[in-house]
N, C-alpha and C positions, 0 to 999 in steps of 0.2 A: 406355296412356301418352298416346292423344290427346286422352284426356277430360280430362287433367291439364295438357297442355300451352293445351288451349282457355281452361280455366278460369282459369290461372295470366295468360294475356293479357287474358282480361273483368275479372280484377282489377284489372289495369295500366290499363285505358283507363277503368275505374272511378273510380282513383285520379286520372286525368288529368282526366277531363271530369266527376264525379262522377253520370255514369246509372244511378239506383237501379237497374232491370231487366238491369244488367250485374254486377250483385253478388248478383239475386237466381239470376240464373244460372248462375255461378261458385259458389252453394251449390246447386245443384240438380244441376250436373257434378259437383262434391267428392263429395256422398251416392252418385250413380250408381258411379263410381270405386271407395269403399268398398265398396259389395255386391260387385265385382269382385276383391274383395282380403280373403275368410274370415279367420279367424282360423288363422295358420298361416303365411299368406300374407308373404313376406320385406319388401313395401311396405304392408303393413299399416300400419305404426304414422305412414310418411311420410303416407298417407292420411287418417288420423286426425289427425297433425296439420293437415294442409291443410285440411280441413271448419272444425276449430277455429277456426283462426286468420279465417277466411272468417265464422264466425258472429261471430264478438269485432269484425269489422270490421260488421257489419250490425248491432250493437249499440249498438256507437258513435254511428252515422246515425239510430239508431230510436230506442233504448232500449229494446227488447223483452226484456225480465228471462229469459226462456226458453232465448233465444237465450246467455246469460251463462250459463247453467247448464249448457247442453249443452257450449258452449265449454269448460268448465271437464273434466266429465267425460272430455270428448273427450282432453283434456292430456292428466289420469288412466291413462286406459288406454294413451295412445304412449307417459307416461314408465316404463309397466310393459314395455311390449315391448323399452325400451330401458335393457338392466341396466349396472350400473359397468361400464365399459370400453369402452361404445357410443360411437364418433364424435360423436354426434349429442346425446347425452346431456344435454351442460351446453344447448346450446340447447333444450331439450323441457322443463328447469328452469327457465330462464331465462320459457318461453312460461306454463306452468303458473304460477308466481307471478304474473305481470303479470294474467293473469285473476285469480286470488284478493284481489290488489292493486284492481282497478276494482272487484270485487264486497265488496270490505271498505267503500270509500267511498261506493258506493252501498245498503249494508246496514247496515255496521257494526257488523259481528258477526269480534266480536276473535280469534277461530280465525282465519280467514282470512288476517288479518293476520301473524300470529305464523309460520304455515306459509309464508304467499309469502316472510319472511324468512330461515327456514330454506332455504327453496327457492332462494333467491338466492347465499344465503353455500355451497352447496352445488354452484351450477353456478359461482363464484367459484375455489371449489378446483379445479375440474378446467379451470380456465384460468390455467395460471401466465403469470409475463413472460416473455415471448414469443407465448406462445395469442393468435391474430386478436381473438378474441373476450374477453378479458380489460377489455378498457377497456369493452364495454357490461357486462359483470360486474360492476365497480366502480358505475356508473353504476344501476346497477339495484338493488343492495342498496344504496346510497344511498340511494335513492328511498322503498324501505322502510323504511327506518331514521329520517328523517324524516316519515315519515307517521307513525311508530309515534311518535317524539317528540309530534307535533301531540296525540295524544290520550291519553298518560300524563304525561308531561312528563320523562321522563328523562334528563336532558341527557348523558350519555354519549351515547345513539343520534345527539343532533345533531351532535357534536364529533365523532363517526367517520364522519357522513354527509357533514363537510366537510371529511374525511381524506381519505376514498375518492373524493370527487368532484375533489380536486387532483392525486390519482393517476392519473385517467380522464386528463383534462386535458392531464396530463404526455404519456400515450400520444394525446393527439388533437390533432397540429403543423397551425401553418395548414394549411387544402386538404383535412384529412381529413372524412371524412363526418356525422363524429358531433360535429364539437367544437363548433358553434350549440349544439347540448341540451346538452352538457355543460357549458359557460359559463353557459345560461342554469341550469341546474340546479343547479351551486354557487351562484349568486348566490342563486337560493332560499331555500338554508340559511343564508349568508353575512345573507340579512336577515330571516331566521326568529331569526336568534343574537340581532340588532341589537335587534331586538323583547325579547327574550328579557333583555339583559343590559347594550344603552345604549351598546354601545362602537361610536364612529360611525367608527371604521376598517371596520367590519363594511357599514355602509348604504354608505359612500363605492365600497369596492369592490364590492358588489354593484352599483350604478349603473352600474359601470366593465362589469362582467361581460356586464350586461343590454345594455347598448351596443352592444359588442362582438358578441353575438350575435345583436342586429337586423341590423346589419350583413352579418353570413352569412344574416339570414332575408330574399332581396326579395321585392316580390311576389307571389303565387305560389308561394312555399315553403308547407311545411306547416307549420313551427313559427313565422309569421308572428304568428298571430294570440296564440299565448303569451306572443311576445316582447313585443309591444306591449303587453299587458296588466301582464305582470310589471316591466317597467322603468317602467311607469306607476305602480303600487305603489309603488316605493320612492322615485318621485320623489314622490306624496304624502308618503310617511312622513321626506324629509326636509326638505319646505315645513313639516310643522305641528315640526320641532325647529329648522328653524332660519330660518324666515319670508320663504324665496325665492317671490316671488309667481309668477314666470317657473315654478317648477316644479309647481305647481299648475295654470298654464292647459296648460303643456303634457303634463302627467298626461293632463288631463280630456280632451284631441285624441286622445290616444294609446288609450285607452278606447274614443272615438268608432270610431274606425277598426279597433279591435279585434273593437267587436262588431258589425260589417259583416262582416265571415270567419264568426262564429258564427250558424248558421244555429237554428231554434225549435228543432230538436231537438237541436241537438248536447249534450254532457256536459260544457262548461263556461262554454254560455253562462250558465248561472245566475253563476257566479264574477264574471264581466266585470259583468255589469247591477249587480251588488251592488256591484262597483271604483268602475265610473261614479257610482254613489249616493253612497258615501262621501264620493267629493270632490267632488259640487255641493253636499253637505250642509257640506264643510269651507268650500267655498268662498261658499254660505250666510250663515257666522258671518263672516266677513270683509269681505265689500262686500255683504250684505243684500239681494241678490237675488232678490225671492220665486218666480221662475221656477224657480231653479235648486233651490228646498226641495220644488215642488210636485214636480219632474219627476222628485225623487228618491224622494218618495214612491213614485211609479206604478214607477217601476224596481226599489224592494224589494219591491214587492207582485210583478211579473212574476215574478223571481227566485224569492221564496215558495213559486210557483206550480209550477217546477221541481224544488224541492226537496222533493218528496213524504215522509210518513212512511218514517221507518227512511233516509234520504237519509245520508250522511257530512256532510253540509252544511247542512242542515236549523235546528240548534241556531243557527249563525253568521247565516243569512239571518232565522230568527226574531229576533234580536237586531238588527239591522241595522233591519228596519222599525220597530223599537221604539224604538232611538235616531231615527231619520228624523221618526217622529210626535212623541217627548218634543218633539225641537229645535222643531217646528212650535206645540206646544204653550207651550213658551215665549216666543213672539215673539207668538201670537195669541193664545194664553188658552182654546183651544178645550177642554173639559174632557173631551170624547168623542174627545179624541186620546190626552191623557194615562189614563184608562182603557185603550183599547186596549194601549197602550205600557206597560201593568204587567201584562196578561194572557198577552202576548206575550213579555216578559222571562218570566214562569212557564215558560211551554211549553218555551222557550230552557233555563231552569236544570234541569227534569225532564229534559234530553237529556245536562245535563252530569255523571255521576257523581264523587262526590270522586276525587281524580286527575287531573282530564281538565284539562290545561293551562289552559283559559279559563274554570275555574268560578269563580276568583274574580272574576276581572272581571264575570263574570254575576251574582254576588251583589250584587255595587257598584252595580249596575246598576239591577237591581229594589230596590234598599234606598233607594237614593239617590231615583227616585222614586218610593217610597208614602212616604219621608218630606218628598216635593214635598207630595204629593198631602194629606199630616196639616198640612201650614201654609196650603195655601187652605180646607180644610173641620173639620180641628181633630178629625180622629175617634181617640182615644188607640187604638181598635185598629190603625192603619197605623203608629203611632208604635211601638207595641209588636212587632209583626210586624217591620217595619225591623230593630231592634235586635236580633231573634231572629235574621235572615237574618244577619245581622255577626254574630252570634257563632258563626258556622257556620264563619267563619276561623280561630279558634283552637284549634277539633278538627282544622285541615290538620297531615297530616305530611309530604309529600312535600317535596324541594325549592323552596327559593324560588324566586318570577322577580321580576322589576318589579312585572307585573300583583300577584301578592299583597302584594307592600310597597304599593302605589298602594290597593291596595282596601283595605289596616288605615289607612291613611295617611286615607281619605274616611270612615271609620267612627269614626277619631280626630276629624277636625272636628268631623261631625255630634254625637258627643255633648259636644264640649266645649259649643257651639253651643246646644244639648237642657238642657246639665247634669246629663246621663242617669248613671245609677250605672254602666253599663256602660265607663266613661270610663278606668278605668286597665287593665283587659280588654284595651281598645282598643290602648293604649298598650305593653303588655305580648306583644300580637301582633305587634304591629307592630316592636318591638324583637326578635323570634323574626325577623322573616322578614327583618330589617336584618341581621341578622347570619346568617343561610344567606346570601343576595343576593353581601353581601361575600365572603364566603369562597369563593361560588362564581366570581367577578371573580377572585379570587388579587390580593394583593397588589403584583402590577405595576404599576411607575410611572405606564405606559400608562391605568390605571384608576382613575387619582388622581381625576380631573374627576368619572365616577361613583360613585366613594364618595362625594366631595363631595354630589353631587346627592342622594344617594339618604339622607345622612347629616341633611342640612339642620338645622333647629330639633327634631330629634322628640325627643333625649335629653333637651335640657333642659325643653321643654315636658311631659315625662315625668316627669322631676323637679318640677317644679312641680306638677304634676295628685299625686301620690303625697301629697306636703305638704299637699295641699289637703284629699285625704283621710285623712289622720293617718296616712301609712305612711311613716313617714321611713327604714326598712332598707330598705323597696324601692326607695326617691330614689335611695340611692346608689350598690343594684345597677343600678339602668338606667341614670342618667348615665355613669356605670362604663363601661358596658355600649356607648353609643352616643358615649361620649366620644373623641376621639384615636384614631379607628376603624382609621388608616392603619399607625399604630406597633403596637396591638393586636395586627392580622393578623398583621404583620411577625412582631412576638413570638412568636405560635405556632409557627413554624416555627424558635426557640432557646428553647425554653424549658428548663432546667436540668434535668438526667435524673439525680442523684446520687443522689435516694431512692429512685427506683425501680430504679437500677442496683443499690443495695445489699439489694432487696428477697427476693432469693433468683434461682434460675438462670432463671426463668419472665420475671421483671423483668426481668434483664440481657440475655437476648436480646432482647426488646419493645425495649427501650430503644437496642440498636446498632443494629435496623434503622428503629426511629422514626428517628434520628440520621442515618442512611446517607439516608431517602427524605426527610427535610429538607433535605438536602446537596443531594440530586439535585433538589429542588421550586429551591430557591433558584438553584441555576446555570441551570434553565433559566426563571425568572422573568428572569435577569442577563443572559440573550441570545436573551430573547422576539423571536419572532416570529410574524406568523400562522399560518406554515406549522409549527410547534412547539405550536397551541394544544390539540392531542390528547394529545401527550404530557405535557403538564402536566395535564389533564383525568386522563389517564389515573394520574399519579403522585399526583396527591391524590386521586385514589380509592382506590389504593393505601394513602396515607397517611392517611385516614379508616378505612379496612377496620384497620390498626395503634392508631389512638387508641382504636374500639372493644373490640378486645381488651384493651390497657390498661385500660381502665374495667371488665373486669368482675374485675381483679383487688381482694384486698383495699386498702383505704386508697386507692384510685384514679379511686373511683367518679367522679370531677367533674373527673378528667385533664383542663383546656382548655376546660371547660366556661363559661362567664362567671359568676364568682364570685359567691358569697352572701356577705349582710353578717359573717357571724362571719370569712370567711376576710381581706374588705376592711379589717375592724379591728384587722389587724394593722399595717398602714399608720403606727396612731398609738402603737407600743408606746414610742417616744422622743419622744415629744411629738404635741397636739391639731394633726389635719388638717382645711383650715374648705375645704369647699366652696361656691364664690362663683357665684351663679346667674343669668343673666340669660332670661324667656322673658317672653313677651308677655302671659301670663298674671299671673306674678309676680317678683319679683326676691327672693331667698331666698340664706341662708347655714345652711351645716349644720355643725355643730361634731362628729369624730366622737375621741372618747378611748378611750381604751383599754380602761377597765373598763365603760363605762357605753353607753345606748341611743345613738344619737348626735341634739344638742342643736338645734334646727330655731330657725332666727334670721331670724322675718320683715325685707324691707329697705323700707324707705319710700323706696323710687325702679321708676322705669318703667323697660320695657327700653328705650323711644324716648331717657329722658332718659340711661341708662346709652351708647345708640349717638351721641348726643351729645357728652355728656364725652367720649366715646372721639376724636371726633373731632376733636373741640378740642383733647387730648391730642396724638394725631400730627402735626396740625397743627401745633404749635408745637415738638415733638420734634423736622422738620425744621428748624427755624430756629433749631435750639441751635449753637454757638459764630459764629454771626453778630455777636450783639449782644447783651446784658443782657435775661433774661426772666421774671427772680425772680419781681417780682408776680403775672405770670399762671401763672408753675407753683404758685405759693405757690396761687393762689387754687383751683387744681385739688384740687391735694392737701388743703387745705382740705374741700373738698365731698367728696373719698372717704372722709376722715375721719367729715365728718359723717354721709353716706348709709349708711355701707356700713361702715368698720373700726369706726369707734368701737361701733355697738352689739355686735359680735362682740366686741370688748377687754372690752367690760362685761360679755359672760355668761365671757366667760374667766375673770375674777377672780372672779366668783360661783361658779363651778367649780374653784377653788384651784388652779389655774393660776399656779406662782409668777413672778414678775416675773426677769427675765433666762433664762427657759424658753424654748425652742427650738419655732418652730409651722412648718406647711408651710402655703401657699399651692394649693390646686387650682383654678385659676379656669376657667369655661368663658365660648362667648361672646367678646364684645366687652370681659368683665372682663378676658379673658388681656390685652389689649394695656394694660392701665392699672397705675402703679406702686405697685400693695398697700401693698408693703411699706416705701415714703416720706410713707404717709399722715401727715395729723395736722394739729394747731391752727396750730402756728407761731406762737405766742404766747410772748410770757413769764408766766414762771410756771405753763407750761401745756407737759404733755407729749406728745409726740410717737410714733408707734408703736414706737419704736425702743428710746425709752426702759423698753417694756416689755416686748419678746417679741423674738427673734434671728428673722427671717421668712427661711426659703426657700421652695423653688416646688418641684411634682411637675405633670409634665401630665397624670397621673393616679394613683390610687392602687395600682395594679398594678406601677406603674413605677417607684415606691416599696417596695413590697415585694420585687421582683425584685432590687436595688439590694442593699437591707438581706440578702438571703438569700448573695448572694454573698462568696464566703468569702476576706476579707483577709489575703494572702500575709506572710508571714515578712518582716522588714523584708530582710533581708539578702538577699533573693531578689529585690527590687525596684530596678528603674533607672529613673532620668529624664531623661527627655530636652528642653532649650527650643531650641525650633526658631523664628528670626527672618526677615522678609525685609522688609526695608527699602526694597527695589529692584524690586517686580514687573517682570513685561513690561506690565503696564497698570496705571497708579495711578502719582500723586505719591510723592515720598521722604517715609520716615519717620526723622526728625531722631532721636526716640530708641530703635530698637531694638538696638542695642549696647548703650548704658549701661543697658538691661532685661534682657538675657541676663548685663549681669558682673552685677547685685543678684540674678538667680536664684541664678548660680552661688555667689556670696556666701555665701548661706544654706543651701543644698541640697547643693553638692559635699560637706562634711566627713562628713555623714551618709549619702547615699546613695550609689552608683555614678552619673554623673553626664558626659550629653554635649550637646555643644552644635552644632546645626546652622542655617547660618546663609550668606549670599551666596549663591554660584552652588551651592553644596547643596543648599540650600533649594530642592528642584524638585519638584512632584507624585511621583514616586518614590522620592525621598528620603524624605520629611514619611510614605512608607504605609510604606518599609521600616524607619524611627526608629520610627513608631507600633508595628509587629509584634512589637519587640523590646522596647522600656519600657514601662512599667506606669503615671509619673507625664510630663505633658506640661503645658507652659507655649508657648502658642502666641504670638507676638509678631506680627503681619502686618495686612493689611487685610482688615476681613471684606466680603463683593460681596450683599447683599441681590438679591433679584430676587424681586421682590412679584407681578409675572405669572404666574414658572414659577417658586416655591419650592423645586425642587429641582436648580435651576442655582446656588441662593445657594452661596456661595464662599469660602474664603480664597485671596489671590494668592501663589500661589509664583513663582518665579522665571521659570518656563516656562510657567506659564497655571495655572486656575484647580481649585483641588481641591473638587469640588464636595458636595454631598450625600450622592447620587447615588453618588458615588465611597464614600464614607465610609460609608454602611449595606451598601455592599456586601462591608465590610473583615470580613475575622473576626478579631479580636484577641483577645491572651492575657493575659485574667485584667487589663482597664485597671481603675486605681482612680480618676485624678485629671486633671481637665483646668482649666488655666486659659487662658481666651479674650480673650487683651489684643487686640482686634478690633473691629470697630465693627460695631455689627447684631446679634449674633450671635442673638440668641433675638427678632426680625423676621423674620417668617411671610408668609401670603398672607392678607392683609386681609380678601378676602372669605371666609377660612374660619379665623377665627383658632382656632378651638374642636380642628383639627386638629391646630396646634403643629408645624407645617414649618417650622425653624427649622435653625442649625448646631447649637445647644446640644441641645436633642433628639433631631439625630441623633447627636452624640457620645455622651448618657447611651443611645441603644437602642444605642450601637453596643460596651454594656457599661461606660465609665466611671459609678461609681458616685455622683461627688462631680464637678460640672461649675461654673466660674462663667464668666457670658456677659454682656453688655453690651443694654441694651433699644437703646441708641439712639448717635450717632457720641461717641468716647470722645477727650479732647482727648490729644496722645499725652506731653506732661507730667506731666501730671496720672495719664497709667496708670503709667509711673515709679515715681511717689509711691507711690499704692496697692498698686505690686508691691512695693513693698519694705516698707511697710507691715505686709504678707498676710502674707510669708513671714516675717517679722519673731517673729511671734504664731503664725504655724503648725509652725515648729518648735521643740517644749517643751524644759526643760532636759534629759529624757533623751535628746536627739538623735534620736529617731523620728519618723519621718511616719504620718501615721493621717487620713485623709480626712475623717472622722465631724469632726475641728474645724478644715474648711475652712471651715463659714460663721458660726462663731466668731470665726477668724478675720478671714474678710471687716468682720464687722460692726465687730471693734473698728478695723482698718484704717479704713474708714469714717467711725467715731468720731474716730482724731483728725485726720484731714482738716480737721474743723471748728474747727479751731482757726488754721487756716491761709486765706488771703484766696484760696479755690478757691469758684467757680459753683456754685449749687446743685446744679444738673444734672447738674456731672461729680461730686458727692459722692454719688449715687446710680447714677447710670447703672450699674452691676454688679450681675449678682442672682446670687443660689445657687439651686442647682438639684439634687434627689437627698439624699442622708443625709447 
């Protein structure tokens, strides 16, 4: 016992004063100890562990590989002497992984890995709540579970590694021992996700986490030199997103001082030298420092240097000095840098197997420059090689992340760039990994901003690029496809289960628990939170594992899948849907009919000159009922005539497209915000778009089909309800909403069942429990635009504002018909109009099939008129309503406006929206 006890204090004063001859000690007492203790012997296995643990620490200080082998065996044999039911058990699991754990990362050899996680979730179970040792439990299959993410990319492992580490957490209150690693060890994963998926709730709290646990590391701690590193990390990573100069200099401090703790041999100075590089090379490109490129060079080469064959880190520190010499090479021109930096990116991408989270970005990497390297020396074989490495993204099957949307996203420049044939390839991967990316975000509000990002110009310049190559079915499965990406997702999670409910007993079960795990996705999207982010992880795994089996039923096969053009042309089975196109490349319209290919309508205008008009457009949109601005909307509408509707009019009637025929509108872009459908000469003698086709609008063709598929209630089963509020808690009175709720009633009571809510009724809970129960709605109120946060836009009820938000979150029964006498209602968020965050939009996803909304402020006389108008013409002489001739309706309403001394402006301002 005193050779244990001696050795167990040469540890301790090891740890204190760090005296190698105190550890080499403590292994030379441990060995003695064992020969004292045969096999048989009851301390046996305590002795076996104590050597182990004793060599894994002189591992660490050295790196002597042998010393990690024995460590490892050593485990081996204590966790055999110590069977289920051993006190000691889950810790001897716990020791065993953590060697298997260092020796994955410095071999990386995936047994290892796979077994410390088993080994983990194994001493996990025999520490329930309660067990001392539960919270290093947590924290340890964590650890694994994250490392195993790093190099498959399966993001389940990360989303439970930041379950488990909130669990540890919970068990580790100020003052406890372990909570520094724990904080810092979420924050880890917390900005592993951030990396991963863009959402800067993700980086902001990891910063917070890393703080927090410098805070517990002072001087002198062991976890000192981690913390400082890691929170240095994510302050780089959020200077280059969001351009805090402060948290760049104080990264680079934080780095400095980090790798003063790391001594030449320790096991993570490589990591640190490689942090410090990153950000003088970031900081480099910013205030051109040539000190700070050089000194990063020698600091990726140190790093290099640690990182020996077979290393876990090897791949990453290869890539690193390869970025360090490109950037050098770009500033100086040195041609024997950028060499190196393509040889270097090789050796980097031979380490990454498909799978491995960072192959795409290593592809990007080395593609990006030998196609530097093909524009200083013109060799078509770098050009050609490039092009091969990019097309190595479109054999990916794994899940998306950023990185492979970013790398099809640089392989799409390049060949537009090239004019390379690989160009719609490009385009077509990139719209694969657009949509994993998405779906892996989920549809929460929270993730608007990076769908935004992630959704940017790629559909439409996708659509362009397909035209350009004479594939106009595939234009309008990708725009389709990247268009209104936010309502898209949404949809997945309602889509219409009647065919497959009726498909026999196989269907009908699929179908109630597709229904049940959409139930459960959507409630918990509806009170996300981060601490919730697994179990939504984990139910749309669920509900992926369910759509799969759907699809291998018959008729099923493309359940959700993003539709092909046979399925999209149904869209047009009641009239030609024109998609209107704006991308940088070209400005296009595609006419698609019902029977035929669909009809590709070059436009003779830019997209500069289409963001233009547009802004001429809103600009003066605000300043409708100020003052008279006929000439300048005349002269708008004018130019969309001429650019843009009139030659699509022309192929229409070349197409026997009869005159008073019914068309939809799909516009993307900066077209959404422009009014299509008021185009025209404004001459005499000279007709007008109106004069020739009834135009409503779909914000996509899916959303049109969806519409059309749902199945129009018996009238007798139908009620309506006009709901008014004249009165908000915020907003001016409205003079006519009374005498617009008695012309509804007017028309509407004899026919339908028929109520009317209105004053202090009229309250957010009113206006959802009216919605829940009627099927046809006539809204009277103010509509609250909010162009910053689209999904605050609003109508004012009595008691504050019913927002979006609110409204997609409603599940209604079987709505046919909204009319939106409101101001704004289909005004979105500017800088994303191609979204379509609007009120009208979310009315029709939120099931009305037949929606009218207003572009711009509606005078509240003049809506009077046109409601009485509408419904004037909307109910036939059989006394039925039927939504299908709402925009029928509208138009002739519309019509004779013009006969009456009403603004231009407000004789348009209404658009139809749906069937």
């Amino acid at each position: 016992m005193s050779l244990n006890n001696l050795a167990t204090s040469l540890l301790t004063r090891f740890k204190e004063r760090g005296v190698q001859s105190d550890l080499d000690k403590t292994i030379e007492l441990h060995r003695a100890a064992l020969q004292l203790r045969p096999p048989g012997h009851p301390d046996r296995s305590m002795s076996l562990n104590d050597l182990s643990t004793s060599l894994l620490t002189s591992f660490r200080q050295r790196g002597v590989q042998s010393n990690l082998d024995e460590a490892i065996e050593l485990h081996r044999a204590a966790l055999e002497l110590r069977h289920t039911g051993h006190s000691r058990r889950s810790t001897c699991l716990n020791d065993l992984a953590e060697s298997l754990l260092i020796r994955f990362e410095q071999r990386g050899v995936q047994s290892d890995l796979d077994e410390a996680i088993e080994c983990y979730r194994d001493a996990l179970a025999l520490s329930p709540p309660g067990h001392s040792l539960r919270s290093t439990c947590l924290n340890n299959l964590a650890l694994g579970l994250r490392t195993r993410f790093k190099h498959r990319g399966v993001q389940s492992d990360l989303d439970e590694s930041i379950k488990l580490y909130r669990d540890a957490l919970v068990l580790s209150p100020p003052g406890h021992s372990l909570r520094s690693t724990t904080l810092n060890n979420l924050a880890v994963s917390l900005a592993t996700r951030f990396k991963q998926r863009g959402i800067q709730s993700d980086l902001d709290e990891a910063i917070e986490r890393y703080q927090d646990a410098l805070a517990l590391s002072p001087p002198g701690h062991s976890l000192r030199s981690t913390c400082l590193n890691n929170l240095a990390l994510s302050l780089s990573t959020r200077f280059e997103h969001r351009g805090i100069q402060s948290d760049l200099d104080e990264a680079i401090e934080l780095y400095r001082d980090a790798l003063t703790l790391f001594p030449p041999s320790h096991s993570r100075r490589s990591t640190c030298l490689t942090n410090l590089a990153v950000s003088l090379v970031t900081r480099f490109k910013h205030r051109g420092i040539q000190s700070d490129l050089d000194e990063a060079i020698e600091l990726d080469r140190a790093a290099l240097e640690l990182c020996f064959p077979g290393h876990s880190l090897r791949s990453m520190s290869l890539n690193n000095l390869a970025l360090s010499l490109f950037t050098r090479f770009e500033h100086r021109g040195i041609q024997s840098d950028l060499d190196e930096a393509i040889e270097l990116y090789r050796a980097a991408l031979k380490l990454c197997p498909p799978g491995h989270s960072d192959r795409s970005t290593f592809l990007d990497n080395i593609a990006s420059s030998i196609l530097d390297r093909y524009r200083q020396r013109g060799a078509l074989s770098d050009r050609d090689e490039a092009f091969r490495l990019y097309l190595q993204l479109s054999f990916s099957s794994h899940a998306s992340s950023r990185g492979n949307l970013r790398a099809a996203k640089s392989w799409v420049a390049y060949a537009e760039e090239m004019n390379h044939g690989s160009s719609l390839d490009a385009y077509q991967t990139a719209m694969k990994f657009l949509d994993q990316h998405v779906a892996l975000l989920s549809s929460s509000l929270r993730h608007f901003d990076v769908i935004k990002e992630a959704t940017s110009t790629l559909a439409m310049d996708a659509f362009s690029c397909s035209l350009r190559n004479g594939a106009s079915t595939t234009a309008v499965e990708l725009v389709e496809q990247g268009h209104a990406v936010f309502w898209t997702q949404l949809a997945r999670f309602r889509t219409p289960l009647d065919e497959l409910s009726l498909s026999g007993d196989t269907g009908a079960a699929l179908a109630e628990e597709f229904k049940q795990l959409s139930s459960h996705i959507r409630k918990a999207f509806d009170e996300s939170t981060e601490d919730q982010s697994s179990q939504i992880r984990r139910l749309t795994m669920q509900w992926d594992d369910v759509v799969s089996r759907i699809r291998m039923l018959p008729d099923f096969s493309r359940f959700l899948l993003p539709p092909i053009f046979s399925d999209l042309q149904k869209a047009a089975e009641h009239g030609p849907v024109i998609i209107v196109n704006a991308s940088k490349y070209s400005c296009d319209a595609v006419i698609i009919l019902s029977a035929h290919d669909p009809v590709h309508v070059p436009l003779d205008i830019t997209r500069a000159e289409v963001s233009e008009l547009s802004f001429e457009f809103q600009s003066l949109a605000e300043q409708f009922g100020s003052s008279n601005h006929e000439l300048q909307l005349v002269s708008i509408l004018r130019k969309l005539w001429l650019r843009i509707v009139s030659p699509v009019v022309k192929v229409l009637r070349e197409s026997k497209v009869l005159r008073g025929s019914r068309i939809w509108w799909c516009p993307t872009a900066e077209f959404a915000l422009l009014p299509l459908h008021s185009a025209g000469p404004y001459e005499q003698k000279s007709r007008n778009l109106s004069s020739f086709y009834i135009s409503s609008y779909t914000p996509t063709l899916a959303a049109l089909i969806r519409a059309r598929q749902q199945i129009s209630r018996d009238a007798s089963t139908q009620h309506f309800v006009a709901i008014g509020q004249a009165n908000p808690v915020r907003g001016k009175e409205l003079q006519c909403v009374a005498p617009e709720l008695d012309i509804v009633a007017q028309h509407v009571a004899p026919v339908v069942p028929f109520t009317s809510l209105s004053g202090n009724h009229a309250t957010v809970q009113g206006a959802f429990d009216s919605l829940s129960r009627n099927q046809w709605l006539h809204l009277a109120c103010h509509g609250m635009p909010n162009r910053q946060k689209p999904f605050e836009s609003s109508f004012a009820m009595r008691d504050g504002p019913l927002t979006i938000k609110d409204i997609i979150r409603s599940h209604l029964q079987n709505p046919e018909f909204a009319f939106l006498s409101a101001c704004h209602t289909t005004v979105g968020d500017k800088s994303s109009p191609d979204e379509a965050i609007h009120l009208a939009a979310a009315m029709q996803f939120s099931g009305f099939r037949s929606v009218i909304g207003s572009m711009w402020s509606v005078d509240d006389e003049v809506a009077r008129q046109i409601v009485s108008a509408f419904y004037g013409y909307l109910v036939d002489e059989s006394g039925r309503l039927d939504c299908t001739r709402a925009a029928g309706a509208l138009h002739k309403a519309v019509k004779s406006l013009r006969k009456m001394n009403i603004p231009l402006e407000q004789q348009i301002v209404f658009v139809h929206i749906g069937v």
